[in-house]
KOLTOR-206229 format. One record per residue (C-alpha): residue in three letters; x, y, z. Coordinates in steps of 0.001 Angstrom, whole numbers, plus 524288, in hexadecimal, padded with zeros to 5 digits. Layout:
// residues N
alaXYZ...
//
This chain:
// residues 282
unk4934A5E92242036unk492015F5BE4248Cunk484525F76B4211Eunk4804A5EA0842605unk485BF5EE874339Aunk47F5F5FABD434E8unk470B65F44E42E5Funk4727E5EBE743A62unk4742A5F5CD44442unk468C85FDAD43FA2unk460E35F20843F4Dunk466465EE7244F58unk463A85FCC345300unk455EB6002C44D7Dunk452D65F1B345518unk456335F6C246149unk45045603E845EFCunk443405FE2145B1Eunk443D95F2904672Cunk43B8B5F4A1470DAunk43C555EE584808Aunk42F015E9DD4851Cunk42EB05E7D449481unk424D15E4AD49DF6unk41B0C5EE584A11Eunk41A545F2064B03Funk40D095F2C14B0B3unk407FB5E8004A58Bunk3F84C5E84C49F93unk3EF5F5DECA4A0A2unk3E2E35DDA349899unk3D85E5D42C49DBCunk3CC795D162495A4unk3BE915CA7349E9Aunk3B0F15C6E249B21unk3A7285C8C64A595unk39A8E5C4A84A008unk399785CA264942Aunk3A1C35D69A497CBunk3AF205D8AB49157unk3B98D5DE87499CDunk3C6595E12C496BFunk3D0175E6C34A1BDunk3DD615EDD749DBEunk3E7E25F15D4A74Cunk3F61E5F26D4ABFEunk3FBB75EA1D4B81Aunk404915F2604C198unk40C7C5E9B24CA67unk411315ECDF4D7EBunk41EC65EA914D81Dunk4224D5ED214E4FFunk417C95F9A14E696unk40D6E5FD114EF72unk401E75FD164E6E5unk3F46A6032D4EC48unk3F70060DF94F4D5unk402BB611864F08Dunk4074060F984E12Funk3F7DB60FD54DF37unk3F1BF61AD14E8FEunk3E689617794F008unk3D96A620CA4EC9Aunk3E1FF625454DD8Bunk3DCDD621504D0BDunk3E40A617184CD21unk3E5D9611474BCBAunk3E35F6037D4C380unk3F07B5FCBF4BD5Aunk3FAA46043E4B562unk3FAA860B4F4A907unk3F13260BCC49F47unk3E22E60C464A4D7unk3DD3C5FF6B4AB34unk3D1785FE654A1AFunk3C41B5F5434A1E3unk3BBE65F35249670unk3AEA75EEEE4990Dunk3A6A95E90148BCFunk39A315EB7A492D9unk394B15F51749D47unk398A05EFEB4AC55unk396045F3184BA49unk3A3195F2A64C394unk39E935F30D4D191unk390CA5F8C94CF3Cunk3967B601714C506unk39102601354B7C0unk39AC3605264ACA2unk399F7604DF49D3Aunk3A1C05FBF34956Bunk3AE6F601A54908Funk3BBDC6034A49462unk3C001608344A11Funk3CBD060D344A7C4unk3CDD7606654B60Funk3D1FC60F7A4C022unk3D17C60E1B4CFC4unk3D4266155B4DB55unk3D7C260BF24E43Eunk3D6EA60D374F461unk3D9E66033F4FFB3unk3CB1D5FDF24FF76unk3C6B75FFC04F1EFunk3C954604BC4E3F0unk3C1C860EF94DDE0unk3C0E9608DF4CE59unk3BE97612194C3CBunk3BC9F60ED04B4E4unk3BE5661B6F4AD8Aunk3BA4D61D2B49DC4unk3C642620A049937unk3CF216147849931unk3D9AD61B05490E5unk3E3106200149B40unk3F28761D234A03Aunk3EDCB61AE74ACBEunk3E5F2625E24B40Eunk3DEC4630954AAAAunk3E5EC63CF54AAF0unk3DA776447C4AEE9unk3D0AB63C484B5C0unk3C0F263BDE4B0C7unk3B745636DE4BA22unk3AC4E636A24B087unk3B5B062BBF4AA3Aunk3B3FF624544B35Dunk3A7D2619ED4AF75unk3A7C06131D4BD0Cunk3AE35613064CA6Cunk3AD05607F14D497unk3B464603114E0B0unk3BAF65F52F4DF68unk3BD965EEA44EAC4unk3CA6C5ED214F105unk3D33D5E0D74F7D0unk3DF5C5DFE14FDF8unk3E6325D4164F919unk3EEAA5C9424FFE4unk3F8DB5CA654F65Eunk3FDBC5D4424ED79unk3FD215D3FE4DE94unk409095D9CF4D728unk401895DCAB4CB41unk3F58D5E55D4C9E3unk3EA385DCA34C558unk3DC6A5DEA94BFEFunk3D3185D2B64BB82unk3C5575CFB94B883unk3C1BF5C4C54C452unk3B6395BEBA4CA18unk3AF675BDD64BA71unk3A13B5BC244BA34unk397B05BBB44B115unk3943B5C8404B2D5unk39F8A5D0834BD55unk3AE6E5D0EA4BF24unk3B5F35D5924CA1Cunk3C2155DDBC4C5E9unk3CD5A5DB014CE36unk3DA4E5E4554CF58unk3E3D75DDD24D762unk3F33B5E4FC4DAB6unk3F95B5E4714E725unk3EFB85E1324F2DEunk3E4155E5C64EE0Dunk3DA885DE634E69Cunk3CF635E9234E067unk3C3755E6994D89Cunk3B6685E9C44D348unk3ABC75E2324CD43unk3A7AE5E28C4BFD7unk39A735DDB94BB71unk395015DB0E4AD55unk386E05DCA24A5B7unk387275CC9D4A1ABunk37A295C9E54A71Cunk374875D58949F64unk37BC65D320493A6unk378195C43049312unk36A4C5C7F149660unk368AD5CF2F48B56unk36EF05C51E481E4unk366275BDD748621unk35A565C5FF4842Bunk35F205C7734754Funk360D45B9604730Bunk354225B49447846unk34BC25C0F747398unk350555BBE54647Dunk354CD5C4D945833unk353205D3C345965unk349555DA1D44F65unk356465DFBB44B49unk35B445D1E4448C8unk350465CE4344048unk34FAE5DA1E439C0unk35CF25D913436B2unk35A925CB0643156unk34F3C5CE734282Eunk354D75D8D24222Bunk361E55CFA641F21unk359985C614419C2unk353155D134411BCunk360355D80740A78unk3658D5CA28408BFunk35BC95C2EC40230unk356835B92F40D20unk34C745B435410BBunk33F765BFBB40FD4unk3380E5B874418B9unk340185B7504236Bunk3454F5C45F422C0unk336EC5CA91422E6unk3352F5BEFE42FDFunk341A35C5C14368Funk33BF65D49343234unk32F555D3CF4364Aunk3340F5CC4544559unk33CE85DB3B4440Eunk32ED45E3A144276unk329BF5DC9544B39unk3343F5DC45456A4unk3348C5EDC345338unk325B85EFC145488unk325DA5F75F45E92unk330885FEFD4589Aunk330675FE414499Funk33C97600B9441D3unk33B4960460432A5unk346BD5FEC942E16unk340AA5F1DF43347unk335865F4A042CD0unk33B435F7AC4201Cunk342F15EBAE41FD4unk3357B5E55C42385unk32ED25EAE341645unk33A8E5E77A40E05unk339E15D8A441502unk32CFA5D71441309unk32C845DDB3404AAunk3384E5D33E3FFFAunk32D9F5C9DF406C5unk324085CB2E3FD83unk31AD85D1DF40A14unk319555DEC540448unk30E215E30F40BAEunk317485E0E34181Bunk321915E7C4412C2unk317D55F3F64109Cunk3131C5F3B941E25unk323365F25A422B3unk326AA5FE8341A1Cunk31BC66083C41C06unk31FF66047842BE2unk32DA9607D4427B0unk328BB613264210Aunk322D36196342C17unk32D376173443616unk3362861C9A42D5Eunk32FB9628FD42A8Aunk32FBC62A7043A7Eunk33D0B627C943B7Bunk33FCA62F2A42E11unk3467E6276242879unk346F662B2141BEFunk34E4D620244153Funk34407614E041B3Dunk339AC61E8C4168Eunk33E7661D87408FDunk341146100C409E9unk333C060B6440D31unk32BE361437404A9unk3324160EFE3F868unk32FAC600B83FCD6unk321D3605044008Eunk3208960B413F293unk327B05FE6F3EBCCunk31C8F5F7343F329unk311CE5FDE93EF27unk30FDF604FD3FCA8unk311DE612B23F8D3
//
């Protein structure tokens, strides 16, 4: 009985020992994910609250670098490059940090995202871009620090950060008509010589059809005139060999041949002087 009693009492005392409170965090993250266009952005931050402080001017000093929530780094990740109020920056992730003053905020997005808070020693050749975002007093005062993506267009966003009185933001503006422009362009300029070269020499190692592999090879010479390749070339002598066109397939190969030995490259040089010599060409 003995035993049974003290099992028990282990088993209560290592429970307690290993239990573990969770509470509330004063200051909880938020993660908000937005397309603009066809720009990914993802923000990351903590929300402050007021309760029952003074907030800018006082717990936040006007004209001091401030972390621009609590804790960890406010960060933005950009999938593609952007321009924030004139400002061009390169896509990546980016630490949010502002000097705020009665009329405006002074918004900085350093390089190095992976802080608590401010750096410990401060680079200014981290920082990728620095812009003002313009400033409002509000009618009525917001308990909890707030950042969002608003006013979404195809192309721009406005980033809002809202605590207290004071409404600040900045806009944001994407490459969409660039990016579908040149979609475009692809789609209605047709397949790449890469595209059919890739095609011909598939149907080559797996047995398809010769003919249209040595159609999809020879649209690849011809799209690379102006700048011949010899590996297309080489694939263009083997095409047209497997064929039956071996008087093609010469002219492809001794091509081959002598870009290669410009480029020397000696395993296309090898390559096409033993099919030259298989077809009688050497």
């Amino acid at each position: 009985m003995k035993k049974i009693i003290l099992s028990l009492l282990f088993v209560a005392v290592n429970f307690i020992s290993n239990a573990q409170i969770e509470t509330p965090q004063p200051s909880p993250l938020q993660k908000i994910e937005q397309k603009v266009g066809l720009t990914h952005m993802a923000l990351e931050y903590s929300r402050p609250g007021m309760k029952g402080r003074s907030i800018f001017g006082n717990l936040v000093p006007f004209g001091e670098v401030w972390r621009t929530g609590a804790n960890a780094n406010t960060k933005i990740t950009f999938s593609t490059d952007v321009t924030i109020e004139g400002e061009k920056i390169k896509k990546g992730t980016y630490a949010i940090y502002t000097k705020p003053n009665k009329d405006n905020w002074e918004v900085m997005f350093y390089a190095n995202s992976n802080n608590w808070g401010k750096p410990r020693k401060w680079d200014n050749t981290k920082i990728a871009a620095k812009i003002n975002a313009k400033v409002y007093n509000m009618p009525m005062k917001t308990e909890t620090f707030t950042m969002n993506f608003d006013d979404l267009t195809t192309n721009s966003t406005i980033l809002s950060m809202l605590w207290e009185n004071t409404y600040a933001s900045f806009l944001i503006e994407t490459p969409t008509d660039t990016m579908v422009n040149k979609q475009i362009e692809i789609s209605m300029s047709g397949p790449s010589a890469q595209d059919f070269y890739t095609a011909a020499v598939y149907y080559l190692q797996n047995n398809k059809d010769i003919n249209q592999a040595k159609e999809w090879i020879d649209k690849a010479i011809a799209m690379t005139l102006k700048k011949p390749r010899f590996w297309y070339l080489r694939q263009q002598s083997l095409i047209h060999a497997e064929a039956g066109s071996i008087a093609t397939a010469i002219t492809a190969a001794k091509q081959s041949l002598k870009l290669a030995e410009k480029s020397e490259n000696k395993g296309y040089i090898k390559m096409n002087k033993t099919s030259l010599k298989e077809w009688g060409a050497l």
